[in-house]
N, C-alpha and C positions, 0 to 999 in steps of 0.2 A: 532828301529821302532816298532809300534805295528798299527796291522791293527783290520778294525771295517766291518763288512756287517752288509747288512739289507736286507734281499730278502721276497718277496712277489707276489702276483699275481695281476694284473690288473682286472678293474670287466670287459675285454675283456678275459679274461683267458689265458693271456699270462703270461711267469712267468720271472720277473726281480730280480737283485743285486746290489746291490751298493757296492762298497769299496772305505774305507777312507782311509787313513793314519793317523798317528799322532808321532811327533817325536820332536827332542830336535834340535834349530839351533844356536850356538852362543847363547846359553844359557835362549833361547826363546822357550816357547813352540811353533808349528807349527802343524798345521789339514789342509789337502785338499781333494778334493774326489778326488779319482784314476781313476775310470769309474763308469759309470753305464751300466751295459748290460743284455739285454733279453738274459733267459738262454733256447736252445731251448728245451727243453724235462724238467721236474719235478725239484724240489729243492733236489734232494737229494746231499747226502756229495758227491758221486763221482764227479757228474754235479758242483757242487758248486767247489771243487776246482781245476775241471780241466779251468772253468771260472777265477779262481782266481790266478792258473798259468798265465794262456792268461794273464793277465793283468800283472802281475810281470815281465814278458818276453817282453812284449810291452814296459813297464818304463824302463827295464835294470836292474831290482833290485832282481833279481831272486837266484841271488848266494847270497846276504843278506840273505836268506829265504833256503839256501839249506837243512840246518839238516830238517825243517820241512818237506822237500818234501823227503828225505830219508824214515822219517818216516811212510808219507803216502803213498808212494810205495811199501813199507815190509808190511803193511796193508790192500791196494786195490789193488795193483798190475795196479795204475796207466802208460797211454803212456809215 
């Protein structure tokens, strides 16, 4: 699996995300969006992937994705 964001702020100054996915199924490429959600404080990386957790955690795909989140643990000292 390989994921995609886009985040930006509304000209209401509210600040969203989007995540895609994109993956291989029976030999077919496959893209859908995961969620879109208002991130409630700034785009920064911690905000951003403690959002992009939620969202992993919500689909059930969280353990697909574990080395990355070891990693940013040893790094931000993510919850």
């Amino acid at each position: 699996m390989n994921f995609a964001t886009d985040a930006w702020t509304s000209p209401n100054h509210k600040a969203y995300v989007a995540f895609r996915v994109h993956f291989e199924h029976e030999g077919d490429p496959m893209s859908m969006l995961l969620d879109l959600v208002e991130v409630a404080e700034s785009h920064s990386g911690v905000n951003l992937a403690n959002a992009f957790a939620k969202v992993l955690e919500d689909f059930g795909i969280e353990d697909n994705v574990h080395q990355f989140f070891i990693r940013l643990n040893n790094c931000w000292n993510l919850p």
